[in-house]
C-alpha positions in Angstrom: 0.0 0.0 0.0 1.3 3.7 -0.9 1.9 5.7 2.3 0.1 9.1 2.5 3.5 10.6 1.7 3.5 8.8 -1.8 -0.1 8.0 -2.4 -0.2 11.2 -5.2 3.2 10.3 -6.7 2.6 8.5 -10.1 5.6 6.5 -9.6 7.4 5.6 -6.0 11.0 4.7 -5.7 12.4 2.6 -3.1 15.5 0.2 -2.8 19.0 -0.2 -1.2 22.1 1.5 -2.6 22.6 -1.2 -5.3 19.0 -2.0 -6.0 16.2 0.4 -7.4 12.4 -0.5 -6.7 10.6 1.5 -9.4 6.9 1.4 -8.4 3.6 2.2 -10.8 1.6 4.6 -8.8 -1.9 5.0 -10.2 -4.0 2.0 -9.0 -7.4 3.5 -10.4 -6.2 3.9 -13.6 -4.6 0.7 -13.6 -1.4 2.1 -14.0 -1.4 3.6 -17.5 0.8 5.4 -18.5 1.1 9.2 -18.1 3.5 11.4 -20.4 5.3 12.0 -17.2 5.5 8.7 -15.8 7.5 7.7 -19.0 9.2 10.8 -19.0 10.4 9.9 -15.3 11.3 6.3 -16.4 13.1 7.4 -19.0 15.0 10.0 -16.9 15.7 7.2 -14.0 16.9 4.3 -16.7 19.3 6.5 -18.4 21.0 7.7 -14.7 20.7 4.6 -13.2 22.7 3.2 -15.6 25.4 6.0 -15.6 25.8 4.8 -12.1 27.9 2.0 -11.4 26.2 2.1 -7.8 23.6 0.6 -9.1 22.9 -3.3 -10.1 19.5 -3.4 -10.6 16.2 -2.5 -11.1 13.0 -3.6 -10.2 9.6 -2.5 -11.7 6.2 -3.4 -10.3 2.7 -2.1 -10.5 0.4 -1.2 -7.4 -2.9 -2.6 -7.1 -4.2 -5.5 -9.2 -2.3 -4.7 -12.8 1.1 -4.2 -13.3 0.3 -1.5 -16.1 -2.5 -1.3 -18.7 -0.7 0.6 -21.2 -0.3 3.8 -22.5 -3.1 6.9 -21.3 -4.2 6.9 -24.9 -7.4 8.9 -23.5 -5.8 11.5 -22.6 -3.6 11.4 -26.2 -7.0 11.0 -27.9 -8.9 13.7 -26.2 -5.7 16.1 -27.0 -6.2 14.7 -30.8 -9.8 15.7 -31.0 -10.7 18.6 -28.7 -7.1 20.8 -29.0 -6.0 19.4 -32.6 -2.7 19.2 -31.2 -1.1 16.3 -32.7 2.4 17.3 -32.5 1.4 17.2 -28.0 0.1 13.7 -29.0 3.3 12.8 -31.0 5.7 13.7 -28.1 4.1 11.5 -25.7 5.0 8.7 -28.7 8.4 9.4 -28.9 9.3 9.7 -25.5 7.7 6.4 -24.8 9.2 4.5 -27.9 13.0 6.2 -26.6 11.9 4.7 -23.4 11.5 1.0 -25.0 14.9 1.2 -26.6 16.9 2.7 -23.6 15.4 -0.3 -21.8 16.0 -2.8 -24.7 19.5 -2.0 -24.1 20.1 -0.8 -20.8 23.3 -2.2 -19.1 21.8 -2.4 -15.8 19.7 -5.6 -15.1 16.1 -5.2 -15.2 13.4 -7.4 -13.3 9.6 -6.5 -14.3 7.2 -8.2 -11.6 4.0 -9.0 -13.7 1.4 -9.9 -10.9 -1.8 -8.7 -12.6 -3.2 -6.7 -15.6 -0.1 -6.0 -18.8 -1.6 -4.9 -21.7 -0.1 -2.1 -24.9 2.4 0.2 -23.4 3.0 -2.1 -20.5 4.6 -4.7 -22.5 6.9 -2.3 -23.3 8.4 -1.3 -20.4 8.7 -5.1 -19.1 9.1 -6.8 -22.5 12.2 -5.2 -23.7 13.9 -5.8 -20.1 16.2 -9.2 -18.9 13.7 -10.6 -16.7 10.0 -10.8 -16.5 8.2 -12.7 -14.0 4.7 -13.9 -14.4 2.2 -15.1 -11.9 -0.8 -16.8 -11.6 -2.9 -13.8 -11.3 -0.9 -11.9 -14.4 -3.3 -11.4 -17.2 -1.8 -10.4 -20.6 -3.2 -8.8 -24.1 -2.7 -6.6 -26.9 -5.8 -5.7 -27.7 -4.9 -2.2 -29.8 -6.6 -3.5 -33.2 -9.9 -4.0 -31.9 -9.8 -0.5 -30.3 -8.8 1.0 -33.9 -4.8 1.2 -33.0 -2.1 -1.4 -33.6 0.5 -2.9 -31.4 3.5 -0.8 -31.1 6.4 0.0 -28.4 8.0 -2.7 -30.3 6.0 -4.9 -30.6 6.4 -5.9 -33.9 10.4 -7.1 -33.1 9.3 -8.9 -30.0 5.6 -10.5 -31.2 7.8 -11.5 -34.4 10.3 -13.7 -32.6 7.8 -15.5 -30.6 7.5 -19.7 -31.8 5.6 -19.8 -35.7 3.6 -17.4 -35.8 2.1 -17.3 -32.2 3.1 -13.5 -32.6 0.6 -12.8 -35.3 -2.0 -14.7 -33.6 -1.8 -12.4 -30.3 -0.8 -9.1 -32.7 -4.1 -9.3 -34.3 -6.6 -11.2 -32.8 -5.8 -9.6 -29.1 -6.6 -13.4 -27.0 -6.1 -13.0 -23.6 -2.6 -14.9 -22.1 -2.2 -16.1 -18.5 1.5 -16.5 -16.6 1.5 -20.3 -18.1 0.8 -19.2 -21.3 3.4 -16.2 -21.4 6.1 -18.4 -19.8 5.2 -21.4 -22.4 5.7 -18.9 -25.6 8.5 -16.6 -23.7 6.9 -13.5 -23.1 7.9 -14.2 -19.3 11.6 -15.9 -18.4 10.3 -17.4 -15.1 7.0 -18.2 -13.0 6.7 -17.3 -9.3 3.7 -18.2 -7.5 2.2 -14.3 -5.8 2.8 -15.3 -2.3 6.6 -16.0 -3.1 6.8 -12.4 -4.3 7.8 -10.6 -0.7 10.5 -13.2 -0.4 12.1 -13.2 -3.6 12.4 -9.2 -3.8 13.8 -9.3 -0.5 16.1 -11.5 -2.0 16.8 -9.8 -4.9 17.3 -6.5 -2.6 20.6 -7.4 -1.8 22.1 -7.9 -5.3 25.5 -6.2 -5.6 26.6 -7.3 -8.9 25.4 -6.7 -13.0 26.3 -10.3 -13.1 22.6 -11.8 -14.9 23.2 -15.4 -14.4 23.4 -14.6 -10.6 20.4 -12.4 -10.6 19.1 -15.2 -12.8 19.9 -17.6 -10.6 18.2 -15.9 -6.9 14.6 -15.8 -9.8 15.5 -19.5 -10.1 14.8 -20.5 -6.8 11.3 -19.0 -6.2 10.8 -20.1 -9.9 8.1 -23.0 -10.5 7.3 -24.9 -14.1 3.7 -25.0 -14.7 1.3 -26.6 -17.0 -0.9 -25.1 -19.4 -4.6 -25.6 -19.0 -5.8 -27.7 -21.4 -8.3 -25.4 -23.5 -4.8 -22.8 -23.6 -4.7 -21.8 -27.1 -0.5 -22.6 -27.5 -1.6 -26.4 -27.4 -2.8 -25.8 -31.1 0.3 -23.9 -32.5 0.3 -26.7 -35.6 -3.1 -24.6 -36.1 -2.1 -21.0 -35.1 0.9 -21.5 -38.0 -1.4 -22.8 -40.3 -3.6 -20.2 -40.2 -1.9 -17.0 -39.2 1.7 -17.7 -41.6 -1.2 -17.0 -44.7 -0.2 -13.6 -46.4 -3.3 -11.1 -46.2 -5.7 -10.8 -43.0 -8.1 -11.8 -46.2 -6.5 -15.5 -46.1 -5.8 -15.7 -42.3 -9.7 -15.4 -41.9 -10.7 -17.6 -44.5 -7.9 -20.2 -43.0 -9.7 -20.2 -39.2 -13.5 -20.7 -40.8 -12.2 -23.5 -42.4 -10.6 -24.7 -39.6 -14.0 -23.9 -37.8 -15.5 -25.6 -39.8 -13.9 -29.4 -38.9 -14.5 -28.4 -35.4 -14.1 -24.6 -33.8 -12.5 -25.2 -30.0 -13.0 -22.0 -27.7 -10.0 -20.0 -29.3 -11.0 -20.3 -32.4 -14.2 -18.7 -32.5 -12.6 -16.2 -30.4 -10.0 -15.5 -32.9 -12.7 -15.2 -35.7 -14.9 -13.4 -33.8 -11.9 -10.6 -33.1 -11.1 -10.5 -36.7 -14.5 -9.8 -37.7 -15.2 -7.1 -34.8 -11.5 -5.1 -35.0 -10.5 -1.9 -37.4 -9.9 -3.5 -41.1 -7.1 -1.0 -41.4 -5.2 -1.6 -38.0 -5.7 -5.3 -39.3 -3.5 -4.6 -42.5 -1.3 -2.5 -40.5 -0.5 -5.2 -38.2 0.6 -8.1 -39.8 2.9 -5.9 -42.2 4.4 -4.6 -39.2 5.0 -8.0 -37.4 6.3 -9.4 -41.1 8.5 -6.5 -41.3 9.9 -7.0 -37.6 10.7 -10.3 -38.6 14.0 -8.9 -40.5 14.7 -5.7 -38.8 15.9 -5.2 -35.1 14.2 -3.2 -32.5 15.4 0.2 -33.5 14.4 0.2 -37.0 10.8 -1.6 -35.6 10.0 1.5 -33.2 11.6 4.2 -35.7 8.8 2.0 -38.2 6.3 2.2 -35.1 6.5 6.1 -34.5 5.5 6.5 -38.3 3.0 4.6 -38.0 1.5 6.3 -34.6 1.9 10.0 -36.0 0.2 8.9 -39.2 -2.8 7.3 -37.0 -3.1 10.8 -35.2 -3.5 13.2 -38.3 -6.4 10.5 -39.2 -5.7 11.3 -43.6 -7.0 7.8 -44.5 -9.2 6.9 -41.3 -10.1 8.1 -38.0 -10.3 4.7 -36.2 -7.7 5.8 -33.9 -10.0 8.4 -32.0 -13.4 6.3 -32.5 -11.6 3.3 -30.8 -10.6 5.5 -27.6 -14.8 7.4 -28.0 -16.1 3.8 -28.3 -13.9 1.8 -25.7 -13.0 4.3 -22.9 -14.8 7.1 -23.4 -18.6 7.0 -23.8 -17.8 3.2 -23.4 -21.0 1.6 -26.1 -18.6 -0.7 -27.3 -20.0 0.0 -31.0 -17.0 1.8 -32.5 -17.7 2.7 -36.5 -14.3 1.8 -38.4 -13.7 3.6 -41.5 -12.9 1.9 -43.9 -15.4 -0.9 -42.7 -14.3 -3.8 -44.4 -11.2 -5.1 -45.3 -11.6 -5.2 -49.2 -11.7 -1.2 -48.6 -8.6 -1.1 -47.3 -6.0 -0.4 -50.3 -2.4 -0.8 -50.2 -1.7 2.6 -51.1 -3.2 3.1 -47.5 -1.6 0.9 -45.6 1.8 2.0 -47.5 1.1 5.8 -46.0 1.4 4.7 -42.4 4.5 3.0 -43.1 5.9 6.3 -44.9 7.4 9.5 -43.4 5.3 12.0 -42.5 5.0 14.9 -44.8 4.3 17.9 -41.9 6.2 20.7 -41.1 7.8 20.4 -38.0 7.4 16.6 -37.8 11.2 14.1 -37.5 11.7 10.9 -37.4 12.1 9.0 -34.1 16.1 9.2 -33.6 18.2 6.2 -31.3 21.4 6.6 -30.9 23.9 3.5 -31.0 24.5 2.3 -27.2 27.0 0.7 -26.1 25.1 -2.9 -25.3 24.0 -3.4 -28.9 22.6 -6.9 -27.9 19.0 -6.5 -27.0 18.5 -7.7 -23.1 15.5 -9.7 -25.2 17.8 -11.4 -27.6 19.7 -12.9 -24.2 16.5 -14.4 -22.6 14.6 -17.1 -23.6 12.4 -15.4 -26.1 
Protein backbone atom coordinates (compact mmCIF):
# COMPACT_ATOMS: atom_id res chain seq x y z
CA UNK A 1 0.00 0.00 0.00
CA UNK A 2 1.29 3.65 -0.93
CA UNK A 3 1.89 5.69 2.25
CA UNK A 4 0.08 9.08 2.53
CA UNK A 5 3.53 10.60 1.69
CA UNK A 6 3.45 8.80 -1.81
CA UNK A 7 -0.11 8.02 -2.44
CA UNK A 8 -0.24 11.24 -5.22
CA UNK A 9 3.20 10.34 -6.74
CA UNK A 10 2.58 8.55 -10.10
CA UNK A 11 5.62 6.53 -9.63
CA UNK A 12 7.38 5.57 -6.00
CA UNK A 13 11.05 4.73 -5.71
CA UNK A 14 12.43 2.62 -3.13
CA UNK A 15 15.47 0.16 -2.82
CA UNK A 16 18.98 -0.20 -1.16
CA UNK A 17 22.10 1.51 -2.61
CA UNK A 18 22.62 -1.24 -5.32
CA UNK A 19 19.05 -2.01 -5.97
CA UNK A 20 16.16 0.37 -7.40
CA UNK A 21 12.37 -0.46 -6.75
CA UNK A 22 10.57 1.55 -9.37
CA UNK A 23 6.94 1.44 -8.42
CA UNK A 24 3.63 2.15 -10.77
CA UNK A 25 1.61 4.57 -8.82
CA UNK A 26 -1.91 4.97 -10.19
CA UNK A 27 -4.03 2.01 -9.00
CA UNK A 28 -7.36 3.55 -10.43
CA UNK A 29 -6.16 3.94 -13.65
CA UNK A 30 -4.61 0.75 -13.62
CA UNK A 31 -1.37 2.05 -13.98
CA UNK A 32 -1.41 3.56 -17.50
CA UNK A 33 0.77 5.37 -18.54
CA UNK A 34 1.13 9.15 -18.05
CA UNK A 35 3.46 11.38 -20.35
CA UNK A 36 5.27 11.99 -17.18
CA UNK A 37 5.46 8.67 -15.79
CA UNK A 38 7.47 7.70 -19.04
CA UNK A 39 9.18 10.84 -19.00
CA UNK A 40 10.40 9.92 -15.33
CA UNK A 41 11.28 6.33 -16.41
CA UNK A 42 13.15 7.36 -18.97
CA UNK A 43 14.98 9.96 -16.93
CA UNK A 44 15.73 7.15 -14.03
CA UNK A 45 16.95 4.33 -16.67
CA UNK A 46 19.29 6.54 -18.35
CA UNK A 47 21.03 7.72 -14.69
CA UNK A 48 20.67 4.62 -13.23
CA UNK A 49 22.65 3.22 -15.63
CA UNK A 50 25.44 5.97 -15.65
CA UNK A 51 25.82 4.80 -12.10
CA UNK A 52 27.92 1.97 -11.37
CA UNK A 53 26.21 2.07 -7.80
CA UNK A 54 23.65 0.60 -9.13
CA UNK A 55 22.87 -3.30 -10.08
CA UNK A 56 19.45 -3.44 -10.59
CA UNK A 57 16.18 -2.46 -11.12
CA UNK A 58 13.03 -3.62 -10.17
CA UNK A 59 9.59 -2.51 -11.68
CA UNK A 60 6.18 -3.37 -10.34
CA UNK A 61 2.71 -2.07 -10.55
CA UNK A 62 0.41 -1.17 -7.39
CA UNK A 63 -2.85 -2.59 -7.11
CA UNK A 64 -4.20 -5.46 -9.19
CA UNK A 65 -2.28 -4.69 -12.85
CA UNK A 66 1.08 -4.22 -13.34
CA UNK A 67 0.28 -1.51 -16.12
CA UNK A 68 -2.54 -1.30 -18.65
CA UNK A 69 -0.68 0.60 -21.21
CA UNK A 70 -0.26 3.79 -22.48
CA UNK A 71 -3.08 6.87 -21.26
CA UNK A 72 -4.22 6.85 -24.91
CA UNK A 73 -7.36 8.86 -23.46
CA UNK A 74 -5.76 11.52 -22.60
CA UNK A 75 -3.62 11.44 -26.17
CA UNK A 76 -6.97 10.97 -27.90
CA UNK A 77 -8.88 13.65 -26.17
CA UNK A 78 -5.72 16.09 -26.97
CA UNK A 79 -6.16 14.72 -30.81
CA UNK A 80 -9.80 15.68 -30.99
CA UNK A 81 -10.73 18.61 -28.66
CA UNK A 82 -7.09 20.80 -29.01
CA UNK A 83 -6.02 19.36 -32.63
CA UNK A 84 -2.73 19.16 -31.18
CA UNK A 85 -1.09 16.27 -32.74
CA UNK A 86 2.37 17.27 -32.49
CA UNK A 87 1.37 17.18 -28.03
CA UNK A 88 0.08 13.74 -28.98
CA UNK A 89 3.26 12.76 -31.02
CA UNK A 90 5.72 13.72 -28.10
CA UNK A 91 4.12 11.52 -25.74
CA UNK A 92 5.01 8.73 -28.66
CA UNK A 93 8.38 9.42 -28.91
CA UNK A 94 9.29 9.68 -25.47
CA UNK A 95 7.66 6.37 -24.80
CA UNK A 96 9.19 4.52 -27.94
CA UNK A 97 12.99 6.18 -26.65
CA UNK A 98 11.95 4.74 -23.44
CA UNK A 99 11.50 1.02 -25.04
CA UNK A 100 14.93 1.19 -26.58
CA UNK A 101 16.86 2.67 -23.61
CA UNK A 102 15.39 -0.30 -21.77
CA UNK A 103 16.00 -2.81 -24.73
CA UNK A 104 19.52 -1.95 -24.12
CA UNK A 105 20.06 -0.78 -20.78
CA UNK A 106 23.26 -2.21 -19.09
CA UNK A 107 21.79 -2.42 -15.80
CA UNK A 108 19.65 -5.61 -15.15
CA UNK A 109 16.06 -5.25 -15.18
CA UNK A 110 13.38 -7.45 -13.33
CA UNK A 111 9.59 -6.45 -14.29
CA UNK A 112 7.24 -8.22 -11.64
CA UNK A 113 3.99 -8.97 -13.70
CA UNK A 114 1.37 -9.92 -10.88
CA UNK A 115 -1.83 -8.66 -12.56
CA UNK A 116 -3.17 -6.71 -15.61
CA UNK A 117 -0.15 -6.02 -18.81
CA UNK A 118 -1.58 -4.86 -21.72
CA UNK A 119 -0.11 -2.12 -24.86
CA UNK A 120 2.40 0.22 -23.40
CA UNK A 121 2.99 -2.11 -20.46
CA UNK A 122 4.61 -4.65 -22.47
CA UNK A 123 6.90 -2.33 -23.30
CA UNK A 124 8.37 -1.31 -20.43
CA UNK A 125 8.66 -5.09 -19.12
CA UNK A 126 9.13 -6.81 -22.47
CA UNK A 127 12.23 -5.22 -23.71
CA UNK A 128 13.95 -5.75 -20.10
CA UNK A 129 16.16 -9.22 -18.91
CA UNK A 130 13.71 -10.61 -16.73
CA UNK A 131 10.04 -10.81 -16.55
CA UNK A 132 8.15 -12.71 -13.97
CA UNK A 133 4.67 -13.91 -14.35
CA UNK A 134 2.23 -15.06 -11.88
CA UNK A 135 -0.82 -16.76 -11.60
CA UNK A 136 -2.88 -13.79 -11.34
CA UNK A 137 -0.93 -11.86 -14.45
CA UNK A 138 -3.29 -11.40 -17.22
CA UNK A 139 -1.76 -10.39 -20.63
CA UNK A 140 -3.22 -8.84 -24.14
CA UNK A 141 -2.66 -6.55 -26.89
CA UNK A 142 -5.82 -5.67 -27.72
CA UNK A 143 -4.95 -2.25 -29.76
CA UNK A 144 -6.57 -3.52 -33.23
CA UNK A 145 -9.94 -3.98 -31.87
CA UNK A 146 -9.77 -0.48 -30.35
CA UNK A 147 -8.76 0.98 -33.92
CA UNK A 148 -4.81 1.25 -33.01
CA UNK A 149 -2.14 -1.45 -33.57
CA UNK A 150 0.54 -2.89 -31.39
CA UNK A 151 3.49 -0.82 -31.07
CA UNK A 152 6.40 0.01 -28.36
CA UNK A 153 7.98 -2.71 -30.32
CA UNK A 154 6.01 -4.93 -30.62
CA UNK A 155 6.39 -5.93 -33.92
CA UNK A 156 10.44 -7.12 -33.06
CA UNK A 157 9.26 -8.87 -30.01
CA UNK A 158 5.57 -10.53 -31.19
CA UNK A 159 7.78 -11.49 -34.45
CA UNK A 160 10.30 -13.68 -32.58
CA UNK A 161 7.79 -15.48 -30.62
CA UNK A 162 7.47 -19.74 -31.83
CA UNK A 163 5.55 -19.85 -35.67
CA UNK A 164 3.59 -17.44 -35.77
CA UNK A 165 2.08 -17.28 -32.22
CA UNK A 166 3.11 -13.50 -32.64
CA UNK A 167 0.57 -12.85 -35.31
CA UNK A 168 -2.04 -14.65 -33.57
CA UNK A 169 -1.82 -12.43 -30.32
CA UNK A 170 -0.80 -9.14 -32.69
CA UNK A 171 -4.08 -9.26 -34.34
CA UNK A 172 -6.58 -11.23 -32.79
CA UNK A 173 -5.83 -9.65 -29.11
CA UNK A 174 -6.58 -13.40 -27.00
CA UNK A 175 -6.10 -13.02 -23.60
CA UNK A 176 -2.57 -14.92 -22.11
CA UNK A 177 -2.24 -16.14 -18.53
CA UNK A 178 1.46 -16.49 -16.56
CA UNK A 179 1.51 -20.25 -18.05
CA UNK A 180 0.82 -19.16 -21.32
CA UNK A 181 3.42 -16.17 -21.37
CA UNK A 182 6.05 -18.35 -19.78
CA UNK A 183 5.22 -21.44 -22.42
CA UNK A 184 5.68 -18.89 -25.58
CA UNK A 185 8.47 -16.58 -23.75
CA UNK A 186 6.93 -13.45 -23.09
CA UNK A 187 7.89 -14.21 -19.31
CA UNK A 188 11.56 -15.89 -18.37
CA UNK A 189 10.28 -17.36 -15.06
CA UNK A 190 6.96 -18.22 -13.04
CA UNK A 191 6.70 -17.34 -9.29
CA UNK A 192 3.71 -18.15 -7.53
CA UNK A 193 2.23 -14.29 -5.80
CA UNK A 194 2.76 -15.30 -2.29
CA UNK A 195 6.58 -15.99 -3.12
CA UNK A 196 6.84 -12.44 -4.32
CA UNK A 197 7.83 -10.63 -0.74
CA UNK A 198 10.53 -13.23 -0.38
CA UNK A 199 12.07 -13.17 -3.57
CA UNK A 200 12.42 -9.22 -3.76
CA UNK A 201 13.84 -9.28 -0.54
CA UNK A 202 16.09 -11.49 -1.96
CA UNK A 203 16.83 -9.75 -4.89
CA UNK A 204 17.30 -6.53 -2.56
CA UNK A 205 20.63 -7.39 -1.77
CA UNK A 206 22.07 -7.95 -5.35
CA UNK A 207 25.50 -6.19 -5.57
CA UNK A 208 26.59 -7.30 -8.93
CA UNK A 209 25.44 -6.67 -12.98
CA UNK A 210 26.28 -10.32 -13.13
CA UNK A 211 22.58 -11.76 -14.89
CA UNK A 212 23.23 -15.38 -14.41
CA UNK A 213 23.40 -14.61 -10.60
CA UNK A 214 20.36 -12.42 -10.57
CA UNK A 215 19.05 -15.16 -12.83
CA UNK A 216 19.87 -17.65 -10.55
CA UNK A 217 18.22 -15.89 -6.95
CA UNK A 218 14.60 -15.81 -9.82
CA UNK A 219 15.49 -19.55 -10.09
CA UNK A 220 14.77 -20.50 -6.80
CA UNK A 221 11.29 -19.03 -6.25
CA UNK A 222 10.80 -20.07 -9.93
CA UNK A 223 8.13 -23.01 -10.55
CA UNK A 224 7.31 -24.89 -14.07
CA UNK A 225 3.70 -25.03 -14.67
CA UNK A 226 1.32 -26.62 -17.04
CA UNK A 227 -0.87 -25.06 -19.42
CA UNK A 228 -4.58 -25.57 -18.99
CA UNK A 229 -5.82 -27.74 -21.36
CA UNK A 230 -8.29 -25.43 -23.53
CA UNK A 231 -4.79 -22.76 -23.59
CA UNK A 232 -4.68 -21.76 -27.10
CA UNK A 233 -0.48 -22.65 -27.48
CA UNK A 234 -1.56 -26.36 -27.44
CA UNK A 235 -2.78 -25.83 -31.13
CA UNK A 236 0.28 -23.93 -32.49
CA UNK A 237 0.31 -26.71 -35.59
CA UNK A 238 -3.15 -24.63 -36.11
CA UNK A 239 -2.14 -21.00 -35.11
CA UNK A 240 0.88 -21.51 -37.97
CA UNK A 241 -1.38 -22.84 -40.34
CA UNK A 242 -3.61 -20.21 -40.18
CA UNK A 243 -1.86 -16.97 -39.22
CA UNK A 244 1.74 -17.73 -41.61
CA UNK A 245 -1.22 -17.01 -44.72
CA UNK A 246 -0.18 -13.59 -46.43
CA UNK A 247 -3.25 -11.13 -46.17
CA UNK A 248 -5.75 -10.79 -43.03
CA UNK A 249 -8.10 -11.81 -46.18
CA UNK A 250 -6.47 -15.54 -46.12
CA UNK A 251 -5.83 -15.73 -42.26
CA UNK A 252 -9.68 -15.39 -41.86
CA UNK A 253 -10.72 -17.62 -44.49
CA UNK A 254 -7.94 -20.21 -42.97
CA UNK A 255 -9.75 -20.23 -39.24
CA UNK A 256 -13.47 -20.65 -40.83
CA UNK A 257 -12.15 -23.51 -42.42
CA UNK A 258 -10.59 -24.69 -39.57
CA UNK A 259 -14.01 -23.95 -37.75
CA UNK A 260 -15.51 -25.59 -39.83
CA UNK A 261 -13.86 -29.39 -38.91
CA UNK A 262 -14.48 -28.40 -35.43
CA UNK A 263 -14.09 -24.62 -33.79
CA UNK A 264 -12.47 -25.19 -29.99
CA UNK A 265 -13.00 -21.97 -27.75
CA UNK A 266 -9.97 -20.04 -29.27
CA UNK A 267 -10.98 -20.30 -32.36
CA UNK A 268 -14.24 -18.72 -32.49
CA UNK A 269 -12.60 -16.23 -30.35
CA UNK A 270 -9.99 -15.51 -32.88
CA UNK A 271 -12.68 -15.24 -35.66
CA UNK A 272 -14.90 -13.42 -33.85
CA UNK A 273 -11.94 -10.56 -33.12
CA UNK A 274 -11.08 -10.50 -36.70
CA UNK A 275 -14.50 -9.84 -37.72
CA UNK A 276 -15.25 -7.09 -34.77
CA UNK A 277 -11.53 -5.09 -35.00
CA UNK A 278 -10.52 -1.93 -37.37
CA UNK A 279 -9.94 -3.46 -41.10
CA UNK A 280 -7.13 -0.95 -41.42
CA UNK A 281 -5.24 -1.62 -38.01
CA UNK A 282 -5.65 -5.29 -39.28
CA UNK A 283 -3.53 -4.56 -42.52
CA UNK A 284 -1.33 -2.51 -40.52
CA UNK A 285 -0.48 -5.16 -38.20
CA UNK A 286 0.62 -8.09 -39.78
CA UNK A 287 2.88 -5.88 -42.17
CA UNK A 288 4.39 -4.62 -39.24
CA UNK A 289 4.99 -8.01 -37.37
CA UNK A 290 6.28 -9.41 -41.09
CA UNK A 291 8.47 -6.48 -41.31
CA UNK A 292 9.92 -7.02 -37.63
CA UNK A 293 10.74 -10.31 -38.59
CA UNK A 294 13.97 -8.92 -40.48
CA UNK A 295 14.74 -5.73 -38.82
CA UNK A 296 15.89 -5.21 -35.12
CA UNK A 297 14.22 -3.15 -32.53
CA UNK A 298 15.41 0.16 -33.49
CA UNK A 299 14.37 0.17 -36.96
CA UNK A 300 10.82 -1.58 -35.59
CA UNK A 301 9.99 1.50 -33.18
CA UNK A 302 11.62 4.20 -35.70
CA UNK A 303 8.75 2.04 -38.16
CA UNK A 304 6.31 2.17 -35.08
CA UNK A 305 6.53 6.05 -34.53
CA UNK A 306 5.48 6.48 -38.35
CA UNK A 307 2.96 4.61 -37.98
CA UNK A 308 1.50 6.34 -34.61
CA UNK A 309 1.91 9.96 -36.02
CA UNK A 310 0.19 8.88 -39.19
CA UNK A 311 -2.79 7.34 -37.04
CA UNK A 312 -3.14 10.82 -35.21
CA UNK A 313 -3.54 13.16 -38.32
CA UNK A 314 -6.44 10.49 -39.19
CA UNK A 315 -5.68 11.27 -43.56
CA UNK A 316 -6.98 7.80 -44.51
CA UNK A 317 -9.19 6.91 -41.31
CA UNK A 318 -10.15 8.14 -38.05
CA UNK A 319 -10.30 4.66 -36.18
CA UNK A 320 -7.73 5.82 -33.89
CA UNK A 321 -10.03 8.37 -31.99
CA UNK A 322 -13.41 6.26 -32.46
CA UNK A 323 -11.58 3.34 -30.79
CA UNK A 324 -10.61 5.47 -27.63
CA UNK A 325 -14.79 7.37 -28.00
CA UNK A 326 -16.10 3.76 -28.30
CA UNK A 327 -13.89 1.78 -25.70
CA UNK A 328 -12.99 4.34 -22.90
CA UNK A 329 -14.75 7.09 -23.37
CA UNK A 330 -18.56 7.00 -23.80
CA UNK A 331 -17.84 3.16 -23.39
CA UNK A 332 -21.02 1.60 -26.14
CA UNK A 333 -18.55 -0.67 -27.35
CA UNK A 334 -19.96 0.02 -30.99
CA UNK A 335 -16.96 1.77 -32.46
CA UNK A 336 -17.71 2.73 -36.51
CA UNK A 337 -14.31 1.85 -38.40
CA UNK A 338 -13.67 3.58 -41.54
CA UNK A 339 -12.92 1.86 -43.90
CA UNK A 340 -15.41 -0.88 -42.70
CA UNK A 341 -14.31 -3.75 -44.42
CA UNK A 342 -11.22 -5.11 -45.26
CA UNK A 343 -11.62 -5.21 -49.19
CA UNK A 344 -11.73 -1.20 -48.60
CA UNK A 345 -8.63 -1.08 -47.26
CA UNK A 346 -5.99 -0.44 -50.31
CA UNK A 347 -2.37 -0.79 -50.19
CA UNK A 348 -1.70 2.58 -51.13
CA UNK A 349 -3.16 3.14 -47.48
CA UNK A 350 -1.55 0.86 -45.57
CA UNK A 351 1.81 2.04 -47.51
CA UNK A 352 1.14 5.78 -46.02
CA UNK A 353 1.42 4.70 -42.41
CA UNK A 354 4.53 3.02 -43.13
CA UNK A 355 5.90 6.32 -44.89
CA UNK A 356 7.35 9.53 -43.39
CA UNK A 357 5.30 11.99 -42.48
CA UNK A 358 5.03 14.94 -44.85
CA UNK A 359 4.28 17.85 -41.88
CA UNK A 360 6.17 20.70 -41.11
CA UNK A 361 7.81 20.44 -38.01
CA UNK A 362 7.43 16.60 -37.77
CA UNK A 363 11.23 14.12 -37.54
CA UNK A 364 11.72 10.87 -37.40
CA UNK A 365 12.10 9.01 -34.07
CA UNK A 366 16.08 9.22 -33.61
CA UNK A 367 18.21 6.21 -31.28
CA UNK A 368 21.38 6.62 -30.89
CA UNK A 369 23.90 3.46 -31.01
CA UNK A 370 24.53 2.30 -27.18
CA UNK A 371 26.95 0.67 -26.08
CA UNK A 372 25.08 -2.90 -25.30
CA UNK A 373 24.01 -3.37 -28.94
CA UNK A 374 22.55 -6.91 -27.94
CA UNK A 375 18.98 -6.52 -27.02
CA UNK A 376 18.48 -7.70 -23.11
CA UNK A 377 15.53 -9.74 -25.24
CA UNK A 378 17.76 -11.44 -27.58
CA UNK A 379 19.73 -12.90 -24.15
CA UNK A 380 16.53 -14.39 -22.58
CA UNK A 381 14.56 -17.11 -23.62
CA UNK A 382 12.38 -15.43 -26.14
Amino acid sequence: MASASTKNQEIIVDGTSSVRTLVLNRPQQLNALSYQMISNLLEKFVSYEDDPSVKLVILKGQGRAFCSGGDLLSVAQIGTTEGRWDVCSKYFRVEYTLNYIMATNETPQVSILNGIIMGGGTGISIHGRFRIATEKTYFAMPETTRGIFPVVGASYFLSKLPGFFGEYIGLTGPRLDGAEMLACGLATHFVPSKALPSLEKELSKVDTLDPSVICAMIDWFAQKVPLMDNSAYHRLDVINRCFSRRTIEEILSALENEAEHGADAWLSKAIKSLNSASPISLKICLRSIREGRVQGLDKCLIREYRMSCHALLEKFSQDFYEGARAIMLDKDKSPKWKPSKLELVSEEMVDHYFSKVDKEGWRDLELSPRKNSIYNLAKTRL
